[in-house]
C-alpha positions as CSV (number, residue, x, y, z in Angstrom):
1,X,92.0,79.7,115.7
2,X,91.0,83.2,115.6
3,X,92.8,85.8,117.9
4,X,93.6,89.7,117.4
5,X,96.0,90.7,114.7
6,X,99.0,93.0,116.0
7,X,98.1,93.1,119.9
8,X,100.0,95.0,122.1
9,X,103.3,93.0,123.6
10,X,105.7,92.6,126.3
11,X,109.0,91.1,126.6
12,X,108.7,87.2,126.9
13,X,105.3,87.5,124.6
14,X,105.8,84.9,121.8
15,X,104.7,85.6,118.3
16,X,104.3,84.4,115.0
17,X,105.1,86.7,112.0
18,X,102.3,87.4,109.3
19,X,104.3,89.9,107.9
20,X,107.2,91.7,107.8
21,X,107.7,94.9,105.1
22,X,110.8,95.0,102.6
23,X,112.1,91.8,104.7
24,X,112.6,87.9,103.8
25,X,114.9,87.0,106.9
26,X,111.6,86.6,108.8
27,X,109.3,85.1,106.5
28,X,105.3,84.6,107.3
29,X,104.7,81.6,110.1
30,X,108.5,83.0,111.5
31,X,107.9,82.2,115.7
32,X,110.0,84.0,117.7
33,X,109.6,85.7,121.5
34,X,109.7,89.6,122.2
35,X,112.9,90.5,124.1
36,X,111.7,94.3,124.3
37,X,109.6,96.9,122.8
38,X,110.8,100.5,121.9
39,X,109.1,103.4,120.6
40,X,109.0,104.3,117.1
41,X,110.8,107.8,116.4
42,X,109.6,108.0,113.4
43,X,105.7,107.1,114.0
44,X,103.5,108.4,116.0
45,X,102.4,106.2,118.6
46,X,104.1,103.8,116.7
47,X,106.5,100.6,118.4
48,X,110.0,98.9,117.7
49,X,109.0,95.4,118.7
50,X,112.5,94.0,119.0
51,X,112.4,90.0,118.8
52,X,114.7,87.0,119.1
53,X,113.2,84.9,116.0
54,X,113.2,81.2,115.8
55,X,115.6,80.9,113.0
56,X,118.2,83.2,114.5
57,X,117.0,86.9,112.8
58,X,117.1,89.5,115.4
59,X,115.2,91.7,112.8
60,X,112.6,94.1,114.6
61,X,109.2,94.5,113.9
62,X,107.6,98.2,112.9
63,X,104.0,98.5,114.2
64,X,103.3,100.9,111.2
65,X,104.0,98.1,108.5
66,X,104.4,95.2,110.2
67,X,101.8,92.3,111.0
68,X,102.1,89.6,113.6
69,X,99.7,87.4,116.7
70,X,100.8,86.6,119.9
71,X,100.8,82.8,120.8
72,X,100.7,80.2,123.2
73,X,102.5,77.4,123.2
74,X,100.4,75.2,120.8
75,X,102.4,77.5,118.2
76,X,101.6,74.6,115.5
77,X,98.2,74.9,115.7
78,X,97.7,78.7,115.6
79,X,100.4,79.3,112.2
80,X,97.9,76.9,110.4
81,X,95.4,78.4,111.4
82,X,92.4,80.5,108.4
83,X,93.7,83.5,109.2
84,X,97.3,82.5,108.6
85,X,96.7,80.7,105.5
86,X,94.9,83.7,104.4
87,X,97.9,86.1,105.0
88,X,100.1,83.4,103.4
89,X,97.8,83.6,100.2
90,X,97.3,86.8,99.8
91,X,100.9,88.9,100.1
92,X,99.9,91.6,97.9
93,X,97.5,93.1,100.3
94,X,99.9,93.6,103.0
95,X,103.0,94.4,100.6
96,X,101.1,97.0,98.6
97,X,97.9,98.3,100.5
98,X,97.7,100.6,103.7
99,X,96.0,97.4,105.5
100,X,95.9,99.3,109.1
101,X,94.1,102.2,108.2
102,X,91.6,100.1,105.0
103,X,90.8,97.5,108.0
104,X,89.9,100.2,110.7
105,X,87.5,102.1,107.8
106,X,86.0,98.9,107.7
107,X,85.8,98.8,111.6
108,X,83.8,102.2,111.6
109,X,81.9,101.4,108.8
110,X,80.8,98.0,110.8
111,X,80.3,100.6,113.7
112,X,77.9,102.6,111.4
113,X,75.2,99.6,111.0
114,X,74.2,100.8,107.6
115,X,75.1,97.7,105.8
116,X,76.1,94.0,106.0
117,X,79.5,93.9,106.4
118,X,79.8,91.0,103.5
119,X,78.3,93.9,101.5
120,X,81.2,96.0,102.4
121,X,83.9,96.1,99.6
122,X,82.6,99.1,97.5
123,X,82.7,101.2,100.3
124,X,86.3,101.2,100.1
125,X,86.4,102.4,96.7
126,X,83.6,104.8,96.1
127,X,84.2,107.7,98.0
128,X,82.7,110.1,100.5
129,X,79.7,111.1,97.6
130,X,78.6,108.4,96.2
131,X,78.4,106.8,99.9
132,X,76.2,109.9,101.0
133,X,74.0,109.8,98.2
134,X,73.3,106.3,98.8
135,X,73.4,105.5,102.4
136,X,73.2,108.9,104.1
137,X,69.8,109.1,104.3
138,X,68.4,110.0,108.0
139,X,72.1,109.4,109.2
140,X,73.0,113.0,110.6
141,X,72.6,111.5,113.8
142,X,74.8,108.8,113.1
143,X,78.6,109.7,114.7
144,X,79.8,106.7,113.2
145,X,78.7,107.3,109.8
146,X,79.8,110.8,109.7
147,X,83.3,109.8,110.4
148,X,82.8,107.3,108.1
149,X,82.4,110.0,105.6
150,X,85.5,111.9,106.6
151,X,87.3,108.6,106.0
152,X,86.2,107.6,102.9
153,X,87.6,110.0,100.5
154,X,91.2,109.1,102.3
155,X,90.4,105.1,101.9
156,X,89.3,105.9,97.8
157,X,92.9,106.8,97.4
158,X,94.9,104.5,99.8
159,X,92.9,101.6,97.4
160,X,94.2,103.5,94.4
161,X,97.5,104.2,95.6
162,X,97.6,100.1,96.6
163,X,96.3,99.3,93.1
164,X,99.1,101.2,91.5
165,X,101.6,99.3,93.2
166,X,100.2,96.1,92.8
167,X,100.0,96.4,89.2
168,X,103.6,98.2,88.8
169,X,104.8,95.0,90.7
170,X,103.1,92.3,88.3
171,X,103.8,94.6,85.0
172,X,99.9,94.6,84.5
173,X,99.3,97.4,81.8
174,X,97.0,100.3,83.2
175,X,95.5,100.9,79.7
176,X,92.3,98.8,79.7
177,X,89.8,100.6,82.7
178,X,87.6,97.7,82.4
179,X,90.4,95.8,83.4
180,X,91.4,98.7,86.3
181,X,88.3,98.4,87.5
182,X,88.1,95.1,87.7
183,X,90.9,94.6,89.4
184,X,90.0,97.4,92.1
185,X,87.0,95.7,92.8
186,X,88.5,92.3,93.6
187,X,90.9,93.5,95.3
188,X,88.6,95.5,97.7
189,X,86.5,92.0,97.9
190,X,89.9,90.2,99.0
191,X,90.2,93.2,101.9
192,X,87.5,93.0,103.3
193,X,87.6,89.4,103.1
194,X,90.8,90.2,105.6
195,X,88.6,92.4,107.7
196,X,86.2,89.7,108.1
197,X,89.0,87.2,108.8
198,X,90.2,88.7,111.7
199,X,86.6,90.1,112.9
C-alpha cells in the first residue's frame, strides 16, 4: 500500500517506524501513536515528533533523520507493505546516506522532464558538468533543470560522503576504484530505486 513517507502529524496520528537514527529501542515496523509534536532547536524547520510506541519506548522521532508513515487502523497490512519491505532490506541507505535531500534531487530532477526517471541513478553521482554537457542542451529555460544543476554538485558528495560510511561500516577496503565505483553506482541504483518506491 503506497502512502507518503514522513507526512506531517498531529497528536493522536498513528505511525509506523521505518527508521529511527542511532536507535534499536524502536526498530523498523515499531507502531506507536503521536502524543505531541515539538520543534527541533537544533534544525531548521525541523520537528520533535514525541510518540508513545507500541512496545513501551517513549523514544522521539527527529524529522531530520528520522523516517516513518502515518496509518490507519489496518496497521498489519500497511507494515508489509513494498515500501516497508524495501526499508527493512535496505538499512544502509537510511543509516549512511543523506536520504531527504538525495530523494528531493530526484524530485526536481523528475520535475526537469529530461529523462526517465528509471534512467535516473547517475544523475546522483555525476555532478553539475557532466549533467550540463549532456542534458543541458536548449534547457536555459528550464527552472527546474537549472536548480537541478545547483543541486547536483551538493548530491555528488552527499553519495560520496554515504559511500564512505557504508564502506567504513562493512570494513570494505577503498583500494580497488573499480570496486568504488562499482559500488557507487549500485548504490545510487538502490536510491533511486527508494525514490521510485515512494513516487
Amino acid at each position: 500500500m503506497k502512502g507518503v513517507l514522513n507526512p506531517e502529524l498531529k497528536s493522536g496520528d498513528k505511525i509506523v517506524c521505518y527508521h529511527m537514527e542511532g536507535e534499536t529501542g524502536v526498530p523498523p515496523g515499531t507502531t506507536g501513536v503521536v502524543s505531541h509534536v515539538g520543534r527541533d532547536p537544533f534544525e531548521k524547520d525541523g520537528n520533535i515528533i514525541y510518540v508513545s510506541w507500541e512496545n513501551g519506548s517513549r523514544l522521539s522521532l527527529i524529522s531530520a533523520t528520522d523516517a516513518w508513515k502515518k496509518i490507519g487502523e489496518k496497521i498489519q497490512e500497511q507494515t508489509l507493505s513494498p515500501q516497508y519491505d524495501f526499508f527493512n532490506a535496505n538499512p544502509e541507505l537510511f543509516e549512511h546516506f543523506d536520504w531527504k535531500f538525495l530523494r528531493k534531487y530526484l524530485y526536481k530532477l523528475r520535475e526537469s522532464g529530461v529523462i526517465n526517471m528509471l534512467q535516473a541513478a547517475p544523475f546522483l553521482y555525476s555532478g553539475k558538468q557532466w549533467i550540463d554537457r549532456y542534458h543541458g542542451e536548449n534547457q536555459e529555460d528550464n527552472e527546474a533543470f537549472q536548480d537541478l544543476l545547483e543541486m547536483a554538485d551538493e548530491a555528488k558528495d552527499k553519495m560520496v560522503q554515504g559511500l564512505v560510511k557504508f564502506m567504513s561500516a562493512k570494513d570494505i577496503e577503498m583500494d580497488d576504484l573499480d570496486r568504488v565505483n562499482h559500488l557507487l553506482s549500485k548504490l545510487a541504483l538502490k536510491i533511486n530505486q527508494l525514490y521510485i518506491t515512494f513516487a
